[in-house]
N, C-alpha and C positions, 0 to 999 in steps of 0.2 A: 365324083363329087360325094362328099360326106354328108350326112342330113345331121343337123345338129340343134339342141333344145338347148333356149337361150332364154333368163329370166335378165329382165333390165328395168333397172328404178323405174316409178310412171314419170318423172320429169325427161327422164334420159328420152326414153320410148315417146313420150308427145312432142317434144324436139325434133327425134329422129323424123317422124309422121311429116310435120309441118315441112322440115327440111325436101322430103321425098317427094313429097308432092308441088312442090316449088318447081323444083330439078326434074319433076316428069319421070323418076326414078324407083325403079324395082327396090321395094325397104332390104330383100337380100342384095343385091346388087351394090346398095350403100353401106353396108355391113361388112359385105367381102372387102371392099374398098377401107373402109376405115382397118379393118384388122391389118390388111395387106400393109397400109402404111404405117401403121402402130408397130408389125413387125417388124419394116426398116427402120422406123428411129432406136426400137430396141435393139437389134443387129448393128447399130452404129455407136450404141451407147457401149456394148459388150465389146466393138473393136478398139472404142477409143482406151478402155479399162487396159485390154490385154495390151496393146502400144504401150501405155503409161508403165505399165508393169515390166514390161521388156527392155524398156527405155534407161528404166532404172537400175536393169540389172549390168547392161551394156555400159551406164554410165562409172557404178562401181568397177566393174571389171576393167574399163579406159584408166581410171584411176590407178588401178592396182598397177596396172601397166607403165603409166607413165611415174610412178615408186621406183619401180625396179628399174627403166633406161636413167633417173635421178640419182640413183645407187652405183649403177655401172659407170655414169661420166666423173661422180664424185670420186668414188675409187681409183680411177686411175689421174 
């Protein structure tokens, strides 16, 4: 486990307090948890990016393709 030194707005951090002490919860505890899922949404934001990007490449490339079987039935 890493130790790490962490400054948070006073709105964020008296939220965070109130929240922790609701939930009966360790403030690192609820920390580790939010980053953990902050990292998933951002992990699924970055996959949705690269899909779209691929998507588009595969999509040009289908094109180019169906050009050229458009070219081979005309020709003959």
């Amino acid at each position: 486990m890493k130790i790490l030194s962490l400054k948070l707005d006073d709105d964020i951090f008296n939220e965070t307090e109130e929240i922790t002490a609701k939930l009966r919860l360790a403030r690192n505890r609820y920390i580790n948890e939010a980053v953990n899922m902050y990292n998933l949404v951002q992990k699924r934001r970055l996959l949705k990016k690269s899909l779209a990007k691929e998507s588009a490449v595969a999509a040009t490339e289908s094109m180019e393709i169906l050009r050229e079987f458009d070219q081979l039935f005309d020709g003959n």
